[in-house]
C-alpha positions in Angstrom: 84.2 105.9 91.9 87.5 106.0 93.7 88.6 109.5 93.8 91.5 110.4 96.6 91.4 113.2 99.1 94.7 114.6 99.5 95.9 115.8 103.0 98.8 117.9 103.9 100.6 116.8 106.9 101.9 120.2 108.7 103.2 120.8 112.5 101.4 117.3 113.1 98.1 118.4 112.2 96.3 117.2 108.7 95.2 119.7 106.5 92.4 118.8 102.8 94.3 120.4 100.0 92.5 118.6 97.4 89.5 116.4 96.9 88.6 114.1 93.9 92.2 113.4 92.9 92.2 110.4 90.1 96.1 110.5 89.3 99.2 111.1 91.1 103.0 110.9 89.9 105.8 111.5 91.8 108.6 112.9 89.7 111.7 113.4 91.9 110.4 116.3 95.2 107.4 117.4 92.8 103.9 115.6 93.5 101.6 115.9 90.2 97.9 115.8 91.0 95.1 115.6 88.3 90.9 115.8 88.9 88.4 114.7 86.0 88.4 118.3 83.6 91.3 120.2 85.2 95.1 120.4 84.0 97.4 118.7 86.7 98.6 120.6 89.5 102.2 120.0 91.0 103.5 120.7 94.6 106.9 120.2 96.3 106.3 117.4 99.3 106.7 113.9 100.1 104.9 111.1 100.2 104.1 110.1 103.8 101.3 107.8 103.7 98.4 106.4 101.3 95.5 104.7 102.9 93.3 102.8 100.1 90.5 102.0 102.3 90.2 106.0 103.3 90.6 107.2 99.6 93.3 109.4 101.5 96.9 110.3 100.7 98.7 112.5 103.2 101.7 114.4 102.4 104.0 116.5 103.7 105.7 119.8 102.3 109.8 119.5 102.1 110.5 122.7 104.0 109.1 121.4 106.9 111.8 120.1 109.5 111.6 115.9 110.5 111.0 115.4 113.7 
């Protein structure tokens, strides 16, 4: 299967905050993550980056400053 590990990109450094991910939707600043048997979870980030050969998406949280 083709489950996503989901990274958090914060002060340049990568962070797992979730492993087995088979859905994501964006809806406007809110991420919704789902696993097999679990309700969706949401978060406030961004999309930064989805690598489909890793299985990896990173993100990165909207508080943090650009730079």
């Amino acid at each position: 299967m083709c489950q996503a590990k989901i990274l958090m990109l914060r002060g340049g450094k990568e962070e797992i905050i979730m492993q087995d991910v088979i859905h994501l939707r964006i809806e406007g600043d809110k991420i919704w993550l789902e696993r097999f048997f679990e309700d969706p979870t949401s978060l406030q980030a961004k999309l930064v980056e989805a690598d489909f050969l890793k299985h990896t998406v990173t993100l990165s949280p909207l508080d943090e400053p650009e730079g």
